[in-house]
C-alpha positions in Angstrom: 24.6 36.5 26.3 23.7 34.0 28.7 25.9 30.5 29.3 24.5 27.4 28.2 22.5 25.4 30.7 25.0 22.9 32.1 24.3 19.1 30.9 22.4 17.3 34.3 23.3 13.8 32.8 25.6 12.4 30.3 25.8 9.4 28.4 28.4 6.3 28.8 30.1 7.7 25.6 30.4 11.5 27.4 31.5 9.9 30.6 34.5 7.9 29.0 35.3 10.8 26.2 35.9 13.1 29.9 38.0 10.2 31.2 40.3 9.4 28.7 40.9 13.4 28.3 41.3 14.1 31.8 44.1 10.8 31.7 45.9 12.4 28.7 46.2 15.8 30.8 47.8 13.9 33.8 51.3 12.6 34.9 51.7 10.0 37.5 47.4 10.2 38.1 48.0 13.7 38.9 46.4 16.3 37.2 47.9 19.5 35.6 47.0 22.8 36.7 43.1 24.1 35.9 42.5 20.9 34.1 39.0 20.4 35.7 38.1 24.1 35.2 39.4 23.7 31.2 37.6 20.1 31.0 34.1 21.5 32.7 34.0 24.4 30.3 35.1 21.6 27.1 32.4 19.6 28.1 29.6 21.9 29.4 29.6 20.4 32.9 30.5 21.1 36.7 33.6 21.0 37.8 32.2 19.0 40.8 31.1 15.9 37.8 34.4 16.8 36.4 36.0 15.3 39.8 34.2 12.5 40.4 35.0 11.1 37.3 38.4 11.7 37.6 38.2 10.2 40.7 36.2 6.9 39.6 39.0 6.8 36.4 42.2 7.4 38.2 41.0 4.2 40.6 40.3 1.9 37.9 44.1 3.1 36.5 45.6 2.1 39.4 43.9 -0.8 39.8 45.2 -1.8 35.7 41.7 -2.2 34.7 40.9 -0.2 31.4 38.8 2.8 32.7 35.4 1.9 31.9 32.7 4.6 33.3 29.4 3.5 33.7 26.2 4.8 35.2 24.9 4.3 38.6 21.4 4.6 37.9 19.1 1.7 38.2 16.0 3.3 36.7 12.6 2.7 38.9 11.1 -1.3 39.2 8.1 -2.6 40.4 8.3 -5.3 42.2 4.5 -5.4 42.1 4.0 -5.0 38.4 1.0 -7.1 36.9 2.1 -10.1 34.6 0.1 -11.0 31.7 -2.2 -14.1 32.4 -1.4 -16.0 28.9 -4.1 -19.0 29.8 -6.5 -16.3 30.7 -6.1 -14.3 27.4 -6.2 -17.4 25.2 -10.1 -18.5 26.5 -11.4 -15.3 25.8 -13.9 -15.1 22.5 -12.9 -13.1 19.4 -15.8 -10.3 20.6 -13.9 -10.1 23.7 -11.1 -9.2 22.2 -12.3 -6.8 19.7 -11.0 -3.8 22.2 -9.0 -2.5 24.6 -12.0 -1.9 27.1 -13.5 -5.1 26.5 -10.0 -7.2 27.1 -9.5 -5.0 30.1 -12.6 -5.8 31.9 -12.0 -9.5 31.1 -8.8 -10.0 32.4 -9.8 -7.8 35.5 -7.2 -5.2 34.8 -7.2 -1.3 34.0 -6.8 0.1 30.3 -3.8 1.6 30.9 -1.8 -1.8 31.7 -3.2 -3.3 28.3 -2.0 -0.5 26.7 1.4 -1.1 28.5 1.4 -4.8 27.1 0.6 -3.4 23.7 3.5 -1.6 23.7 5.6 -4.4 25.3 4.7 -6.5 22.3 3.2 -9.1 24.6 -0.2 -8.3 22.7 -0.6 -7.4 19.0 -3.3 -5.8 17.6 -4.6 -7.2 13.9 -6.8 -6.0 11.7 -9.0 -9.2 10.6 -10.5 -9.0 7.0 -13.2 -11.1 6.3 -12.7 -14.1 3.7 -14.8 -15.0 0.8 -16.7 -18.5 1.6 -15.8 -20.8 -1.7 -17.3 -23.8 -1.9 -16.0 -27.2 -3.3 -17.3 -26.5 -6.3 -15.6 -22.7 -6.5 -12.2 -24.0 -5.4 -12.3 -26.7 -8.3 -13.5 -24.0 -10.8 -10.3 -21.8 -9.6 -7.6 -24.6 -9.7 -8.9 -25.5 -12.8 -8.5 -21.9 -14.3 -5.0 -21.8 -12.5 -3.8 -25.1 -14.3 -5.3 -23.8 -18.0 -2.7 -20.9 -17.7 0.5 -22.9 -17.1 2.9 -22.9 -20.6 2.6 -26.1 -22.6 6.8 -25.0 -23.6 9.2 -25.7 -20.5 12.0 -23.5 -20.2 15.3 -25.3 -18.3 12.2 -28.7 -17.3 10.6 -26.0 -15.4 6.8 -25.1 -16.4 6.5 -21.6 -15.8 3.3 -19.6 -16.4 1.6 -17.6 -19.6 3.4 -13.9 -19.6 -0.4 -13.0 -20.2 1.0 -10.1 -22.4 -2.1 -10.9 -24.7 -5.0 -10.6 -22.0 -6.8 -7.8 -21.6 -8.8 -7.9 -18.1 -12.5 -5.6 -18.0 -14.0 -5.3 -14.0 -16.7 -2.7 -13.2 -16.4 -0.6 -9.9 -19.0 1.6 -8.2 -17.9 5.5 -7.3 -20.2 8.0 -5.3 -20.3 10.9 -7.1 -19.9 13.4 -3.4 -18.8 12.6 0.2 -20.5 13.4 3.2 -17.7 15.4 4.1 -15.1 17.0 2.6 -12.0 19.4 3.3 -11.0 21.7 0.8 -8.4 24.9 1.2 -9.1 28.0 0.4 -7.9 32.0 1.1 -9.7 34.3 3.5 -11.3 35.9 1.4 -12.9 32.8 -0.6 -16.7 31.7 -0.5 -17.3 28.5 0.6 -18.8 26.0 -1.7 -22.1 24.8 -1.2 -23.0 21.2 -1.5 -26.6 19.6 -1.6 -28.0 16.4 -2.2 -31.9 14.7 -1.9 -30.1 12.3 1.1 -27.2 11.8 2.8 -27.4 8.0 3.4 -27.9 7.6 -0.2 -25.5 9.5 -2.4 -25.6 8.9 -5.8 -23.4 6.3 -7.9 -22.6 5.5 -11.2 -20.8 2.1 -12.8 -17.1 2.7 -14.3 -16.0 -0.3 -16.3 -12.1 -0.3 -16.5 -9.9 -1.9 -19.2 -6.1 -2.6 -18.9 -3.5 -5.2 -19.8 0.3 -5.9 -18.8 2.3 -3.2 -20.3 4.5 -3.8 -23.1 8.0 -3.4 -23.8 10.5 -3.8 -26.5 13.7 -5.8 -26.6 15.6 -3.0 -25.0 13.2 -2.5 -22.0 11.8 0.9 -23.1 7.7 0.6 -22.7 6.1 1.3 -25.3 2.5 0.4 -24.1 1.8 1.5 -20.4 -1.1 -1.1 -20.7 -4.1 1.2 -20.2 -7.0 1.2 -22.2 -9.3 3.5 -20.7 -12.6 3.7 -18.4 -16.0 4.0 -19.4 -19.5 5.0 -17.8 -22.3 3.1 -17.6 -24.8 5.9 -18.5 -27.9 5.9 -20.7 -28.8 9.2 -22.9 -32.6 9.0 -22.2 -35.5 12.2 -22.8 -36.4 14.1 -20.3 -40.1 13.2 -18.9 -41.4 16.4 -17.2 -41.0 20.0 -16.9 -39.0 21.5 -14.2 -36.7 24.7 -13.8 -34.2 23.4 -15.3 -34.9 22.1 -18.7 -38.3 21.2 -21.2 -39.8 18.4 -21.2 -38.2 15.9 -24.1 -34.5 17.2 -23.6 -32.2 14.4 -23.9 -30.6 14.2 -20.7 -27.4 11.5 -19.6 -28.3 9.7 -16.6 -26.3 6.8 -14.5 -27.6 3.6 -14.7 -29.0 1.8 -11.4 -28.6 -1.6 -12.7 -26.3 -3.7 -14.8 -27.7 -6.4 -16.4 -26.3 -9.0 -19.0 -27.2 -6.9 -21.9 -25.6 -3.4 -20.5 -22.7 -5.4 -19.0 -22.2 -7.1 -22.8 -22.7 -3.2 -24.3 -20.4 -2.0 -22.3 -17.8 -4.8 -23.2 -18.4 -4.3 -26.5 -17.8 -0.9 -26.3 -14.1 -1.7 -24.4 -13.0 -4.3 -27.3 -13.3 -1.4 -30.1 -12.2 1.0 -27.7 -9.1 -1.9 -27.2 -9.2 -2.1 -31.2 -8.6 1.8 -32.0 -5.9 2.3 -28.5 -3.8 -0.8 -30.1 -3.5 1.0 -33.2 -2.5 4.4 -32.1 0.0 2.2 -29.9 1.2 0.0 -32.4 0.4 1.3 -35.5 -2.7 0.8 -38.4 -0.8 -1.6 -40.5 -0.4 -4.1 -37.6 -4.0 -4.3 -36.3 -6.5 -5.9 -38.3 -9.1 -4.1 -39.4 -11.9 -6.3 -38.3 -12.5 -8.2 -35.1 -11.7 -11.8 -34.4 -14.6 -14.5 -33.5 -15.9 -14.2 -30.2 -13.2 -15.9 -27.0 -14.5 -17.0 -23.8 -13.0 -14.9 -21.0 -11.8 -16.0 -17.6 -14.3 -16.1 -14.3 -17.1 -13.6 -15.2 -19.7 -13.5 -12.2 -22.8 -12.3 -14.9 -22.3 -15.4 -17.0 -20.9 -15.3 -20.7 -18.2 -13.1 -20.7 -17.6 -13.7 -24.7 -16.5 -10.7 -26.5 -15.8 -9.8 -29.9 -11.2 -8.9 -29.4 -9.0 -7.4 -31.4 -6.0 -9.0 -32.9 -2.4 -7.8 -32.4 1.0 -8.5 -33.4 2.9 -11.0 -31.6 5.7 -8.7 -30.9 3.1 -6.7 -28.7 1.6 -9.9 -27.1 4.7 -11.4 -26.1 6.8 -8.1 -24.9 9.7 -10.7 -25.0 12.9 -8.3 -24.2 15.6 -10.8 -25.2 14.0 -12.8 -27.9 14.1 -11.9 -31.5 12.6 -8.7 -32.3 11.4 -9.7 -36.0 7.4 -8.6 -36.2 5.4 -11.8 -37.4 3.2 -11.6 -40.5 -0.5 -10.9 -40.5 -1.1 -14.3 -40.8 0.8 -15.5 -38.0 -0.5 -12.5 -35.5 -2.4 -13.9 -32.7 -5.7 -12.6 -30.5 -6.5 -11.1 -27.9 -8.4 -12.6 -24.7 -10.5 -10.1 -23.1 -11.1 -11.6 -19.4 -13.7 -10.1 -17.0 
């Protein structure tokens, strides 16, 4: 078996750990006999390095400085090295600065040395996300909804915020029902799946309305609501209108819907607030949901206009999730409802 490659540098902490060995294994800054052979093999260097440390250590002894071993290598400067022009970079325009090539021909300097400042930290990159324009009107609207959510009961003369443990919030989102492309794993042997749709650049979607709340807990911190209600489809069961391979004409067929207005939007919310009704009891129990729905609430911002829907009505030890207060469950009477908020 070959020898280990010798070590070509060490480090400050190798060069001392030689030193100080080499002075524990000498008497009157002489060495003992085959020291530097036994030290070179120890440390997996030349017997040559072995001397010249000793050398550089035993002067520093006699000197009666502490033998401190440093390295002589200065590393490569530029003298002519390119400094960043800070004035320059500050009067260029937002486009110019969307990349590395554009800033590069700018400042008149390669792509490489911007990449260099990048690295230096003397330039970050940010990702800039585009903000929503509110008006006067829409900031007003939003501080005033802020302000209606504040607790009318200080705790310590601080006003804190509603827990908002009875608030269930409903949002719609859009999902493409394939990818233009898409990776999947399989063995050797394994066909590979065929895809197909009418276009690319228009993929099919369909409308997902999502319910969930804050999750609950009891007075000893286990959960016993995770706060999810479910998701729902915004699909329409419509007949079939002609004949083709694949089914008669007539079959009832589900299809997604292209549009959402007020109507489907209320359907589909009052869809949720049963769906919130019968998930409550399974979670709570049927003898501490009332059977029939409250009186329409208004919800919080709803873009489509009325966001009104008919809400269950819960318990108060469910709406608070209060983990140190008292864990006696209110009566019927004194249970509370809850605000669905799109």
């Amino acid at each position: 078996m070959a020898d280990k490659r010798k070590k070509a540098t060490l480090t400050e902490i190798e060069r001392n750990n030689v030193a100080q060995w080499l002075l524990q294994n000498s008497k009157d800054f002489k060495l003992r006999y085959d020291a530097k052979k036994e030290a070179a093999a120890m440390f997996n260097i030349d017997v040559r390095t072995v001397w010249r440390l000793w050398t550089a250590a035993r002067a520093q002894k006699m000197m009666g400085r502490p033998v401190q071993l440093v390295s002589m290598k200065k590393g490569s400067t530029h003298s002519d090295k390119k400094v960043i022009d800070v004035e320059k970079v500050k009067q260029l325009s937002v486009l110019e600065r969307s990349t590395i090539r554009k800033m590069a021909n700018k400042l008149e300097v390669s792509k490489s040395l911007v990449g260099v400042w990048i690295k230096e930290k003397k330039i970050r990159a940010h990702t800039n996300a585009i903000k929503p324009l509110l008006t006067q009107q829409n900031r007003l609207s939003r501080l005033t909804w802020s302000l209606s959510q504040l607790s009318a009961i200080s705790a310590n003369g601080r006003i804190k915020f509603q827990p908002m443990y009875n608030t269930i919030h409903i949002d719609e989102k859009w999902f493409y029902l394939t990818k233009t492309s898409d990776r999947y794993y399989l063995l050797p042997d394994e066909i590979e799946p065929y895809r197909a749709c009418k276009s690319k650049r228009f993929i099919e979607k369909i409308m997902f309305i999502c319910v969930v709340s804050r999750p609950q807990y009891d007075n000893e911190g286990k959960m016993i609501f995770d706060g999810k209600f479910g998701i729902f489809p915004f699909t329409t069961v419509v007949p079939a209108v002609r004949n083709n391979k694949n089914r008669m004409r007539g079959t009832i067929k589900t299809v997604s819907g292209t549009t959402v207005s007020g109507s489907k939007a209320q359907d589909g919310k009052d869809k949720a607030s049963k769906w919130v009704a019968v998930k409550t009891s399974e979670n709570v129990g049927e003898d501490s949901v009332i059977g029939a729905v409250s009186p329409k609430t208004k919800g919080g911002n709803n873009k489509s206009g009325d966001s009104s829907v008919e809400s269950p009505v819960v318990p108060r030890s469910i709406g608070d999730g209060n983990r140190s207060g008292d864990s006696s469950v209110e009566s019927p009477a004194e249970q509370r409802e809850v605000r669905i908020c799109s």
